[in-house]
Each structure stands twice: as C-alpha cells, then as structure tokens.
C-alpha positions as semicolon CSV with decimal commas, in nm:
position;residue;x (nm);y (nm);z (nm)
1;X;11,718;16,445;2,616
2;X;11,421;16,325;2,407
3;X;11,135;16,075;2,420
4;X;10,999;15,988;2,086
5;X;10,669;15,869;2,004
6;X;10,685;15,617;1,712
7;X;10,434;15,766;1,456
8;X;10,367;15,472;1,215
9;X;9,981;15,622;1,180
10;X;9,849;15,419;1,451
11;X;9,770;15,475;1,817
12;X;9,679;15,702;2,068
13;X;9,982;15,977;1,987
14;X;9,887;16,250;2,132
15;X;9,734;16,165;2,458
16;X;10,051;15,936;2,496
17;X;10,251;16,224;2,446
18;X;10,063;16,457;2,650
19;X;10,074;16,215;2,969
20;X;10,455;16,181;2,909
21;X;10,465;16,584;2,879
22;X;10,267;16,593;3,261
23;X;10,544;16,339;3,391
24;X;10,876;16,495;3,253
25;X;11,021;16,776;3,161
26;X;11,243;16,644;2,904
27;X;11,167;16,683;2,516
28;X;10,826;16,465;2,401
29;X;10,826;16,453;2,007
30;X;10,542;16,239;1,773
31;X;10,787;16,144;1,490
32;X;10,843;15,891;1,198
33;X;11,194;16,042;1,093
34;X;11,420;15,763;1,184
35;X;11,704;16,025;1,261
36;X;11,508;16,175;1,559
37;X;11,468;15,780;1,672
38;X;11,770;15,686;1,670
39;X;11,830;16,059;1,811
40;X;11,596;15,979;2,084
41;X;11,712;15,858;2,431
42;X;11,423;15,661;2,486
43;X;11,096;15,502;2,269
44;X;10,744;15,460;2,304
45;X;10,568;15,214;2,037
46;X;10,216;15,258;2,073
47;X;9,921;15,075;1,849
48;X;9,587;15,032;1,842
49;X;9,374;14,885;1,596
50;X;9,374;14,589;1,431
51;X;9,701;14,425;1,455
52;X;9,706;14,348;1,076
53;X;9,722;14,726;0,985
54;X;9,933;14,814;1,277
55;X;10,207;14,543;1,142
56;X;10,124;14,709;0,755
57;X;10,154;15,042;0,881
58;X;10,504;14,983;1,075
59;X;10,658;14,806;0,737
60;X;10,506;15,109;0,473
61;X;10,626;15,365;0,667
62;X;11,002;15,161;0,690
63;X;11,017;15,179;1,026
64;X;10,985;14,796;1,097
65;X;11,380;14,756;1,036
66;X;11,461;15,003;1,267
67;X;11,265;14,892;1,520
68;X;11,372;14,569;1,490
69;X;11,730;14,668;1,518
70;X;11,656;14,879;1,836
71;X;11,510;14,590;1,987
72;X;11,847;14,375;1,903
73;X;12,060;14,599;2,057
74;X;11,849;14,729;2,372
75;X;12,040;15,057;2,315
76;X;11,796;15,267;2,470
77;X;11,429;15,198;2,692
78;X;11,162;15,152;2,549
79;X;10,822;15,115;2,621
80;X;10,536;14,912;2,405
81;X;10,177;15,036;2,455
82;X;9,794;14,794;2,377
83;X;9,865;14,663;2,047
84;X;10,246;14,784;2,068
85;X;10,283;14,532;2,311
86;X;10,083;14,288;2,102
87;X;10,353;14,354;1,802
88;X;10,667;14,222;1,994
89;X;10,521;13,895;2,028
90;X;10,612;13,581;1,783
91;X;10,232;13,578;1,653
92;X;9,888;13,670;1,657
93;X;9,556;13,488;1,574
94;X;9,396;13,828;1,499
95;X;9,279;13,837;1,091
96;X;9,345;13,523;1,027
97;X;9,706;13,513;1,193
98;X;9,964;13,765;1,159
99;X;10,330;13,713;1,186
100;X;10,483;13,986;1,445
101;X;10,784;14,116;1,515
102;X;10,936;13,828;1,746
103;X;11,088;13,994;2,009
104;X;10,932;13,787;2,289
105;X;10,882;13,437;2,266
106;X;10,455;13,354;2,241
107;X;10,148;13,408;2,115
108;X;9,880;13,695;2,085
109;X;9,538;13,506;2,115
110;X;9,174;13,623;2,136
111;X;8,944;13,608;2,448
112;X;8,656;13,305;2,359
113;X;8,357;13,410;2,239
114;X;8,166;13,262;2,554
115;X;8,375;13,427;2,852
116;X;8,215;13,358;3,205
117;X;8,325;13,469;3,549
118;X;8,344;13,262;3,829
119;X;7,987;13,258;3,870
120;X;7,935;13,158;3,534
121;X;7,779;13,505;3,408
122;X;7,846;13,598;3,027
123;X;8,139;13,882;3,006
124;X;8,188;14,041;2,719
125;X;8,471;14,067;2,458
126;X;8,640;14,302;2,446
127;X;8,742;14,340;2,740
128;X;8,718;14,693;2,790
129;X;8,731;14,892;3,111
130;X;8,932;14,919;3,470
131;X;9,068;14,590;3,595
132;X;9,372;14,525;3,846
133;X;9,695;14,398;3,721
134;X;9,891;14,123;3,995
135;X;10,254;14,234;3,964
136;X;10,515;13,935;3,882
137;X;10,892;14,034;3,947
138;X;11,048;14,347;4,091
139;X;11,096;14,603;3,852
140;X;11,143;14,969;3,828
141;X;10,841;15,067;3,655
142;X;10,595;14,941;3,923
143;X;10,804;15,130;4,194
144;X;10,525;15,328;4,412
145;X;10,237;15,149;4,210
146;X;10,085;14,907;4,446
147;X;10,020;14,548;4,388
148;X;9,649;14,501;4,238
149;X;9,627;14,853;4,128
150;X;9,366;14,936;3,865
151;X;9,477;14,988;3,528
152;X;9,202;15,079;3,213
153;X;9,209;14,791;2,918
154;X;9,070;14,792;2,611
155;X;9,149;14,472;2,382
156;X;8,967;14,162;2,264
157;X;9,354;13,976;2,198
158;X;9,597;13,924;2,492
159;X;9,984;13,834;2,549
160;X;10,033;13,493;2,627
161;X;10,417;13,468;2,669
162;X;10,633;13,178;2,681
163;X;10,867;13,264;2,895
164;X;10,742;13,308;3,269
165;X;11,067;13,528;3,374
166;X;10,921;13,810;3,144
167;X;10,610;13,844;3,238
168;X;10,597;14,113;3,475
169;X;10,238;14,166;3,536
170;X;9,843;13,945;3,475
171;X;9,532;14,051;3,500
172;X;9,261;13,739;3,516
173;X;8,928;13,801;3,261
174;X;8,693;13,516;3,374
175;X;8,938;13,191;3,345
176;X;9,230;13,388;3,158
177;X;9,527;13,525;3,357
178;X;9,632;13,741;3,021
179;X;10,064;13,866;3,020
180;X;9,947;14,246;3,022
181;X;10,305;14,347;3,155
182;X;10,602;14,185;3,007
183;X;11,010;14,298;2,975
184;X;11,305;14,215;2,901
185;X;11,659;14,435;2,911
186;X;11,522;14,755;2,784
187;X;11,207;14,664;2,719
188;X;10,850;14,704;2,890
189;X;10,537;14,648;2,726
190;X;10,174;14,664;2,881
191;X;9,844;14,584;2,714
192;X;9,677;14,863;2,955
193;X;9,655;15,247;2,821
194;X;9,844;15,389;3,118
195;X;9,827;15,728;2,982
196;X;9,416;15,636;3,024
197;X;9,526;15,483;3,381
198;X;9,503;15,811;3,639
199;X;9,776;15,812;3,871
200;X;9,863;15,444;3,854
201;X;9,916;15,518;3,433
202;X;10,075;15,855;3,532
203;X;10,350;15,670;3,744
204;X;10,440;15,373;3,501
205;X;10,507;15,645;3,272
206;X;10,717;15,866;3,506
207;X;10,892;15,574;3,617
208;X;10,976;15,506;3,260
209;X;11,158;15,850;3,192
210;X;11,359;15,850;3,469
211;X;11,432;15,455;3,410
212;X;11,840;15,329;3,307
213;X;11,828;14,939;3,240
C-alpha cells in the first residue's frame, strides 16, 4: 500500500509527506515516475505558487495526461492541496487567466484589492493565516473534525465552484464565502495546508488514508 506525492517541482512535498508519515503507517513516496502513480493506491496533488508555473510545471514534467486520466476514471482517492485544488478547476484569473485542468465545473478568482470586514476595516490579500471552515455535506474526511474548526490558509485566489453539491466546505474573508473544500467520487480538494493545520490538518489527512469512495 502506497501514497504518492505528485512531484511536478511545486509544493510543500516534504512536510506533506511527513504529516501523512505521522498519520499512517503505510508507504509515503515524493515521486514523478508515472509507474509508482499509477502503482500508488492513493494521490496527493499538492501546489503552491503561482498557478501559471504550477500548470507549466505539471505539462513539462508529462504528468498532466496522467493526471487527467486518473481524474476520469476515479480509480483511486485522491486528495488536491492550496493551488492543487486551484488546478482542478475550469479556470483561473491568476496571470492574466490560465486554463486548468477542468475537473470541476468554475472559476479560480482573486480576493479584491479593497477587502473589508463587516465593520468595514481594510483586510489584507492574501489571505494568510488561521480561519474556520463551515462544513457543507457529510463526508468522510471531516469525520471527528468539528464544524467551524480552524484550518491555516495561505492564498490571494479562491475556488468558486459551480456546482453547490461539491462544495464540501467555505470559509467567509470579509464578503467572500470562498469553496475551500470541494469533492467529487474520489476526489477531495482543500485550499487550506492541512499538513500546516495541527490536529484538525492531522485528521483530514488520516481520514484520507484510511478513506474507500
């Protein structure tokens, strides 16, 4: 049984794989050889970064086909982290639009520029930091997390998905309630770092190893 980290160059690799290590004691490998993907019995995409070189980075290293294919056939779980999640959307606004891979129906915009609370006080982009994520629909990765638990964020672009049924999970940033937790069949995707999350993080991810769509 192994989890495989989807090296591409870009992300937080090892302290995604180290969490995953703390929550399971099955085989964590950082890898780019698509054997020991499709060898894999589950995937994590990470990303972080401009979405632009994340997107250039997945299609130089030829991994963007057989990602995409993965994500057509749901054969195995897998689990999109920050700008991973960002990547499975239709599009992006970030440098100057960028055309993603189009697994879930919607958009990637950016916070505005002039982001007030509710008491009208400048917040600032990005949006970095802890902030508590409203669960939407059952599902097993939230299973012991409770509802409004903190999660840590760092992005200045967030999900806004089309479809209401996937989104799993918002977290409101002055008047935006941004998609930070969104699946479908196999597939969960957060904008939050869990493996920057404490226990909350620590519990997504363990919940994810031991999870069978």
């Amino acid at each position: 049984m192994t989890i495989a980290v989807i090296d591409y160059g870009m992300g937080n690799l090892h302290s995604v794989a180290k969490a995953l290590e703390h929550v399971t004691h099955e085989n964590v490998v950082i890898t780019r050889d698509p054997r020991r993907i499709l060898g894999a019995t589950r995937l994590v995409l990470p990303g972080q970064g401009a979405i632009r070189d994340c997107v250039g980075e997945l299609e130089r290293t030829e991994l963007r086909g057989l990602v995409e294919d993965i994500l057509t056939r749901q054969a195995k779980p897998l689990l999109g982290i920050c700008v991973g999640q960002q990547m499975l959307l239709e599009r992006s606004e970030e440098n100057g639009g960028v055309e993603c891979l189009g697994f879930f129906k919607g958009s990637v915009d950016r916070f505005p520029s002039d982001m007030r609370d509710a008491h009208e006080q400048r917040l600032k982009v990005p949006h970095m930091g802890w902030n508590v994520v409203e669960q939407h629909h059952d599902h097993p990765l939230w299973a012991g997390i409770d509802n409004r638990e903190h999660f840590y964020f760092v992005h200045s672009y967030y999900v806004n998905a089309a479809d209401d049924a996937q989104v799993l999970g918002t977290t409101q940033y002055g008047k935006i309630s941004a998609h930070v937790a969104i699946g479908r069949d196999a597939t969960f995707a957060v904008q939050f770092h869990p493996e920057k999350s404490s226990r909350a993080g620590l519990r997504l991810l363990e919940n994810f190893v031991t999870w069978t769509p």
